[in-house]
C-alpha positions in Angstrom: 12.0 36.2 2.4 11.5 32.5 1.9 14.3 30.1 2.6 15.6 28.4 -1.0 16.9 24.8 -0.2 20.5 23.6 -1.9 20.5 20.7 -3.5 22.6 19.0 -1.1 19.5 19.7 1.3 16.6 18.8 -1.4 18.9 15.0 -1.4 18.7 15.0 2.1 15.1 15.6 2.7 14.6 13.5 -0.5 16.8 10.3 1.1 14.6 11.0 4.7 10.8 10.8 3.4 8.2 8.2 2.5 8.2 8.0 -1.1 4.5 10.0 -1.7 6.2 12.5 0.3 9.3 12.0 -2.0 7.3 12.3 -5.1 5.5 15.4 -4.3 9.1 17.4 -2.8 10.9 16.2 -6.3 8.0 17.6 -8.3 7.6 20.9 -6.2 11.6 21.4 -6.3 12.0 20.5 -10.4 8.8 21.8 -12.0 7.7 24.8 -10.3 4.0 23.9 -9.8 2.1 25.4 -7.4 1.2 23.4 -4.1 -2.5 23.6 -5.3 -1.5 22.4 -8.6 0.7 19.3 -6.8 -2.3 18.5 -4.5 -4.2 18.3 -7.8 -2.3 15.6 -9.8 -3.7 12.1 -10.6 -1.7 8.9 -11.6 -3.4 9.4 -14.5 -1.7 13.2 -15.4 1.9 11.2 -15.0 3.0 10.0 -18.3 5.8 8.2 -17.8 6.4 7.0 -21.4 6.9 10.7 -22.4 8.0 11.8 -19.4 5.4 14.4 -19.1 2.9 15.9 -16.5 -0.3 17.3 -17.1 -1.6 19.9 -15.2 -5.4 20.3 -15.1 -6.8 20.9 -12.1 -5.9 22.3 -8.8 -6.6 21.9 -4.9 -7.5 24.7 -2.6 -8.6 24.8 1.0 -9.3 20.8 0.0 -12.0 21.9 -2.7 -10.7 20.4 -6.3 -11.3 22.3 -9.5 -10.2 23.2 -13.0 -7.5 25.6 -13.0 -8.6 29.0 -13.4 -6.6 29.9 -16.4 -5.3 28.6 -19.7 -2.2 29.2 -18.7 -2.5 27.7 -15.2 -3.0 24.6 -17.0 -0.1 23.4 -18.6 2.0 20.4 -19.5 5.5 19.8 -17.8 7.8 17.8 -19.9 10.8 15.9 -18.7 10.6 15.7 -15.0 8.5 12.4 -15.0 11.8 10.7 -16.5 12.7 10.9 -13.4 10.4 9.0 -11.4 11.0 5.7 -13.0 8.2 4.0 -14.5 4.3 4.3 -13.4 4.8 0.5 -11.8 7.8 1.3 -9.7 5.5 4.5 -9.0 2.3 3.1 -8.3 4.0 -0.5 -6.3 5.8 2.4 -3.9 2.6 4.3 -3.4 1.0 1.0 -2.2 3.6 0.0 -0.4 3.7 3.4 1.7 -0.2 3.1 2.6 0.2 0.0 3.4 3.0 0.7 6.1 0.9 3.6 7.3 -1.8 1.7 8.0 -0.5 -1.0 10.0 
């Protein structure tokens, strides 16, 4: 039976991660994409404006494809608003390589 986090834990491990890390636990706990699907996203599938996600391909045993079904692909709407805006999103991403590779 698989452990389901609180949401006094999910802040926790949220306030304790680098923020790609961040990004990708917030989406997994709020949306209910699959890992493959996560793995999958692009910058360009966030819309910020409309605070949407679009779900087109997946990533399985590091092979990328199109996801198998109609309904596999899909568009999330609302959880982008809370990620801020794609420059906050993309300056963070940068700034976490950039600390990972010094």
């Amino acid at each position: 039976m698989p452990h389901i986090l609180h949401v006094d834990e999910i802040k926790r491990l949220l306030d304790n991660v680098a923020f790609l890390r961040r990004l990708l636990i917030f989406l997994d706990a709020t949306t209910g994409l699959r890992q493959s699907e996560l793995f999958g996203l692009r910058w360009s599938d966030l819309d910020f404006d409309n605070a949407e996600i679009n779900v087109v391909r997946s990533v399985v045993h590091g092979v990328i494809s199109r996801c198998k079904t109609e309904s596999s692909a899909k568009q999330s709407q609302g959880e982008a608003s809370h990620l801020g805006t794609e420059h906050d999103a993309k300056t963070n991403s940068s700034e976490t390589r950039e600390t990972r590779n010094q």
